[in-house]
C-alpha positions as CSV (number, residue, x, y, z in Angstrom):
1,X,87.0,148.7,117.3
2,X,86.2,146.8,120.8
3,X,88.7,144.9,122.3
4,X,86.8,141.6,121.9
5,X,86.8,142.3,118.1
6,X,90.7,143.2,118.1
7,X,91.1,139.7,119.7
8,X,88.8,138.0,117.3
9,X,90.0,139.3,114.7
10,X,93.7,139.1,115.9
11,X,93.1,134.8,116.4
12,X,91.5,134.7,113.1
13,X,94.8,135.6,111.2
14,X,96.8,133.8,113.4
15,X,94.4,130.7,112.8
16,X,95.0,131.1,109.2
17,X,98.5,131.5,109.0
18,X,99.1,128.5,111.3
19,X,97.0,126.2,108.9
20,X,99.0,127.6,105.9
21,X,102.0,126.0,107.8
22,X,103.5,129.4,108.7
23,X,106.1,129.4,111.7
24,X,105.3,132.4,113.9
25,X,107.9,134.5,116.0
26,X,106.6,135.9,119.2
27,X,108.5,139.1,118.2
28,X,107.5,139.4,115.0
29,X,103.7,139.0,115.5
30,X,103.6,141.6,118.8
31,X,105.2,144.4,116.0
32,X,102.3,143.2,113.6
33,X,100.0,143.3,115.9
34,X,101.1,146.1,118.3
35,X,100.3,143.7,121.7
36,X,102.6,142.5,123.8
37,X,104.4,139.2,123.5
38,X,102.6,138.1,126.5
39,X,99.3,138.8,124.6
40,X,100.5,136.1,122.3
41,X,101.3,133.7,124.4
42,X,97.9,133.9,126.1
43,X,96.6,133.3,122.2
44,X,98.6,130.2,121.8
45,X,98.2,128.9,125.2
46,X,95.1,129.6,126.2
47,X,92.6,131.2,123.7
48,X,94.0,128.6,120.8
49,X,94.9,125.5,123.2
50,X,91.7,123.4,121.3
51,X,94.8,123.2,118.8
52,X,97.8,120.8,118.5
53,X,100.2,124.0,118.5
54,X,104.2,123.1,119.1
55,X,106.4,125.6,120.3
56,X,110.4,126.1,120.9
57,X,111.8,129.7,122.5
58,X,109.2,132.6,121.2
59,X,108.3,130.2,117.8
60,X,105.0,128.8,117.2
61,X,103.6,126.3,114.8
62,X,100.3,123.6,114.2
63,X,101.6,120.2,114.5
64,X,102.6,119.0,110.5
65,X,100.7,115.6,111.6
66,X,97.5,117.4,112.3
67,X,98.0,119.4,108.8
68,X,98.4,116.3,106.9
69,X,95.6,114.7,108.6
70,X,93.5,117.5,107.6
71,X,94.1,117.0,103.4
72,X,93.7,113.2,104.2
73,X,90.1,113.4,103.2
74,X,90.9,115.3,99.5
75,X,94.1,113.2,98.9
76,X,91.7,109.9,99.9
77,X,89.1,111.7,97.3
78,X,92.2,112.7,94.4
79,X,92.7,108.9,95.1
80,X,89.7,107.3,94.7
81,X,89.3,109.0,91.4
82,X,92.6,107.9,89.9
83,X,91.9,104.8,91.1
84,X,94.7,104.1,93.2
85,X,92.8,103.3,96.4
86,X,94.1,100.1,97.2
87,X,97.4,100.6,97.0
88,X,97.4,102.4,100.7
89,X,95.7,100.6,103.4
90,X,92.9,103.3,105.1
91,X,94.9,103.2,108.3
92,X,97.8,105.0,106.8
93,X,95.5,108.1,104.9
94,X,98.5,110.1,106.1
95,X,101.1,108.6,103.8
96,X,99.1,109.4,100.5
97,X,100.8,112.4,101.2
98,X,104.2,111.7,101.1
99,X,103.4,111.5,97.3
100,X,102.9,115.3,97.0
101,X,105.3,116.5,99.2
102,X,108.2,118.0,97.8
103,X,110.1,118.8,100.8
104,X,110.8,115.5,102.1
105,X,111.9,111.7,99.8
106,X,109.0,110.2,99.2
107,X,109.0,106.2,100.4
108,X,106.1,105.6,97.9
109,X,106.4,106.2,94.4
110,X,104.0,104.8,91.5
111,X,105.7,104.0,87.8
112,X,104.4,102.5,84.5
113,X,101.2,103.9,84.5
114,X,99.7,102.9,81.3
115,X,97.0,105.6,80.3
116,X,95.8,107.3,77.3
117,X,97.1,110.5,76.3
118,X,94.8,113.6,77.6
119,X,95.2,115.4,73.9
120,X,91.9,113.3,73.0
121,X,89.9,115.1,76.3
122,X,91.7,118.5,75.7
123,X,90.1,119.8,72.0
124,X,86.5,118.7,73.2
125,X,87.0,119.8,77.0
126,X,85.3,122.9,76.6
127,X,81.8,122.1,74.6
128,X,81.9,119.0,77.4
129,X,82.0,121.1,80.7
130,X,79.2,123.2,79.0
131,X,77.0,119.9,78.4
132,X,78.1,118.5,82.0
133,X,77.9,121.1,84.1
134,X,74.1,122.1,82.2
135,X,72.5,119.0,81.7
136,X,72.8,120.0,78.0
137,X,71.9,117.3,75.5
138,X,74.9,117.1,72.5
139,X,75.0,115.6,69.5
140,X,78.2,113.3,68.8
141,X,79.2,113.0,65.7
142,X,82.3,109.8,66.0
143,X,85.2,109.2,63.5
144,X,83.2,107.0,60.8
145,X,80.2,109.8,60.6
146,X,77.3,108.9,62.8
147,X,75.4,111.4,64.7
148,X,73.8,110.5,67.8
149,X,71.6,112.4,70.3
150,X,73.7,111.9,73.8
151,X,72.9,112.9,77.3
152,X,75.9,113.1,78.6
153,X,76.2,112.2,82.8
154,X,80.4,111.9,83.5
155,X,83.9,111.8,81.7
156,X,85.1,108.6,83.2
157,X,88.9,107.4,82.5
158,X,89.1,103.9,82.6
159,X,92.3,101.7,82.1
160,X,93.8,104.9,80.8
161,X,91.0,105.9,78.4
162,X,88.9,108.6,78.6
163,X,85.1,107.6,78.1
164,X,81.6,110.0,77.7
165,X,79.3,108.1,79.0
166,X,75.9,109.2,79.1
167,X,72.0,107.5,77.2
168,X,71.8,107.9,74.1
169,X,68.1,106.0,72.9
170,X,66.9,104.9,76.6
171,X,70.3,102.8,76.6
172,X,73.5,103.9,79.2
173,X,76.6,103.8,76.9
174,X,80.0,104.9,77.1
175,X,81.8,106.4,74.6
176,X,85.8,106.4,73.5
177,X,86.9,110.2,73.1
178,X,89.2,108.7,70.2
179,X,85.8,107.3,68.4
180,X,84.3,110.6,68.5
181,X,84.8,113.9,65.9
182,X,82.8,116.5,67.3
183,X,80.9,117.6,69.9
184,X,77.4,120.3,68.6
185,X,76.0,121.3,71.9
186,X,71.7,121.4,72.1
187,X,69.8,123.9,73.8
188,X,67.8,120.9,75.1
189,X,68.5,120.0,78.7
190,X,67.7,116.5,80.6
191,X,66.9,115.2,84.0
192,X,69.8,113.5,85.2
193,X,68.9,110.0,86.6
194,X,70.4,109.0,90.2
195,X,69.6,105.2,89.3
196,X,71.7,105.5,86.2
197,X,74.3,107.4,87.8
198,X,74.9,104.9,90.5
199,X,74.7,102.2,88.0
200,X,77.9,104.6,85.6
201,X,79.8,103.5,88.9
202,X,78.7,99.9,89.6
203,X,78.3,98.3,86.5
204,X,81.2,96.5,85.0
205,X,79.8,95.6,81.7
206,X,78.8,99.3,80.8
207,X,83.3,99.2,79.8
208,X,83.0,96.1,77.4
209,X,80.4,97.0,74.9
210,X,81.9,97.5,71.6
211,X,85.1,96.2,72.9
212,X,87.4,93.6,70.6
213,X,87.7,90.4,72.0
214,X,91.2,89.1,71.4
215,X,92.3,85.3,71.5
216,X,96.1,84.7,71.7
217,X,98.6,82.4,72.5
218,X,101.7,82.2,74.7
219,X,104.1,79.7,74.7
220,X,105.4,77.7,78.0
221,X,108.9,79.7,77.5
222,X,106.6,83.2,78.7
223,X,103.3,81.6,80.0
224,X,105.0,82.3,83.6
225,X,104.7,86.1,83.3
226,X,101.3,86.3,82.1
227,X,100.3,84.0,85.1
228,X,101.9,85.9,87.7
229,X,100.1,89.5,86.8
230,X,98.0,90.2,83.7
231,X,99.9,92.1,81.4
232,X,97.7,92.8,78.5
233,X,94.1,94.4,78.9
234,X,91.0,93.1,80.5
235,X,93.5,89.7,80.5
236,X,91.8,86.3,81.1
237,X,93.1,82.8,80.6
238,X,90.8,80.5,79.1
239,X,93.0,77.6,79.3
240,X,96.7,76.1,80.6
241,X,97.6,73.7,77.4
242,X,99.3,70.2,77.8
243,X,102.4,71.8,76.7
244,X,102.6,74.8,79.3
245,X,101.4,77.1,76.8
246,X,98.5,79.7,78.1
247,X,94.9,80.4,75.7
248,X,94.8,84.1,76.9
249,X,91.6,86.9,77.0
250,X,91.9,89.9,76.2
251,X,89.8,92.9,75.2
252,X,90.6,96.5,73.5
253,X,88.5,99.0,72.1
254,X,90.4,99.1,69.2
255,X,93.6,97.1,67.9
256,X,96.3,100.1,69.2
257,X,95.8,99.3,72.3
258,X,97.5,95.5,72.6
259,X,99.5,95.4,69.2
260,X,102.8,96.7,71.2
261,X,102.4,94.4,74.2
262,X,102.1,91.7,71.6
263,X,105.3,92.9,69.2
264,X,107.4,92.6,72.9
265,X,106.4,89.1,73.3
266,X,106.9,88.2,70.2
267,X,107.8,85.6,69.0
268,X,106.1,83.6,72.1
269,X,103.0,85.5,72.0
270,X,101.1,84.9,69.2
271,X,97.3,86.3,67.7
272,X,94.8,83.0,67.3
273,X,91.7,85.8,66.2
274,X,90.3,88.1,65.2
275,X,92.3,87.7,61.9
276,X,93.1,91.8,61.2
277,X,94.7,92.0,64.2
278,X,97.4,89.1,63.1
279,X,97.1,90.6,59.5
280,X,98.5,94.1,61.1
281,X,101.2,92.5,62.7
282,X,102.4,91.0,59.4
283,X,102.0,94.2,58.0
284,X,104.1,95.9,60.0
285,X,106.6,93.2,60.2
286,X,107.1,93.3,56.6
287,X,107.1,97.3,56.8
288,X,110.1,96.9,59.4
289,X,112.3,94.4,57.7
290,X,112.0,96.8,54.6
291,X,113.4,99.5,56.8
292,X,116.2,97.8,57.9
293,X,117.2,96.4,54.0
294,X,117.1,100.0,52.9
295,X,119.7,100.9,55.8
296,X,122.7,101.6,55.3
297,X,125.3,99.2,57.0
């Protein structure tokens, strides 16, 4: 081997054990590497000087800042898909990383994040990637036994449900993975649209078809903690009474989703329509105080 290709081949390992965060020993490396330790030194401070590389006695590391800064694009990207964005300013990329790294406290942390359980995704994952990653029409057969032709174009988690949205019938829909059976794969394929796909990520109305509109009531005693942050989904309020009580908004794809924020607020928080979800509520009222009758004292 030449010497130029000895040296090129020499920097190319020490490149990549520098950017795994590896802390080099002059020593060490000239045993490796059978040069001498002045050999290395001319690698760190000359052939490798383009680099932020630190250095105490014969040890030798990249700069941890210019490592971070390095993941700050994939971290930005892992963050803009969990939709967390806005909770770091884009001048301090860097500290989206304090939330993955073990070695140090952390002086961010995120809690009570209210999302769906992935066990719906998981079972249907599989047949998905196929359709997804092959432009595969599928047929979608949901929980009260339709079957519909789908294109499918993203898995999209939104509010802490997972969504297949895709056409179905000329028409961009999105689907609940709770609404839907089974997944039967086609062997037709589509041509994905870039119009539609831009519009999967701009349109906010795309998220409330089929979605339960839910009219409630809360009572000046708790209208105060409903005005300072919404606390139940897709919150609105309509209206501040005379009283201090609050009309509220909200909307759910199906009735699971805000009957136990509105069993903590009870009594103050009360269901005006639709009249099944307040009949549910009874229900299980009723079903509790008979639980607690039967116990034992």
């Amino acid at each position: 081997m030449h010497e130029h290709d000895k040296i090129a081949q020499r920097l190319g390992m020490l490149l990549t054990r520098l950017y795994s965060g590896e802390k080099l020993h002059l020593s060490d490396l000239a045993t490796e590497y059978n040069v001498t330790v002045r050999t290395l030194q001319r690698d760190f401070n000359q052939r490798l000087s383009y680099l932020p590389i630190e250095h105490r006695s014969q040890q030798y590391w990249l700069d941890p800042g210019f490592l971070n800064h390095k993941s700050d694009g994939k971290l930005r990207k892992l963050a803009e898909q969990l939709g967390i964005t806005d909770l770091f300013p884009r001048a301090s990329e860097h500290r989206l990383g304090q939330l993955l790294d073990r070695g140090n406290p952390s002086l961010f942390a995120i809690k009570g994040f209210d999302g769906q359980s992935a066990d719906s995704l998981s079972h249907q994952l599989p047949v998905l990637e196929q359709a997804l990653t092959h432009h595969l029409q599928c047929w979608l057969i949901t929980k009260d036994q339709r079957k519909q032709l789908f294109s499918p174009y993203q898995l999209v988690n939104y509010k802490g449900t997972w969504h297949l949205v895709g056409v179905s019938e000329g028409r961009l829909q999105a689907y609940p993975l709770s609404h839907i059976a089974l997944v039967e794969l086609s062997q037709q394929t589509f041509t994905r649209d870039a119009f539609i796909a831009r519009q999967i990520d701009t349109d906010p109305t795309l998220w409330r078809s089929g979605m339960i509109e839910v009219l409630l009531k809360a009572s000046a005693a708790i209208a105060i903690n409903f005005q300072h942050r919404p606390l139940l989904p897709e919150q609105e309020i309509v209206k501040t009474l005379d009283d201090g009580s609050l009309l509220l908004s909200s909307r759910v794809l199906d009735a699971n989703q805000i009957l136990p924020a509105i069993k903590s607020w009870m009594p103050g928080l009360t269901v005006i329509s639709p009249g099944f979800i307040h009949e549910q509520i009874v229900r299980d009222l009723r079903h509790l105080l008979t639980l607690m009758s039967q116990a034992p004292l």
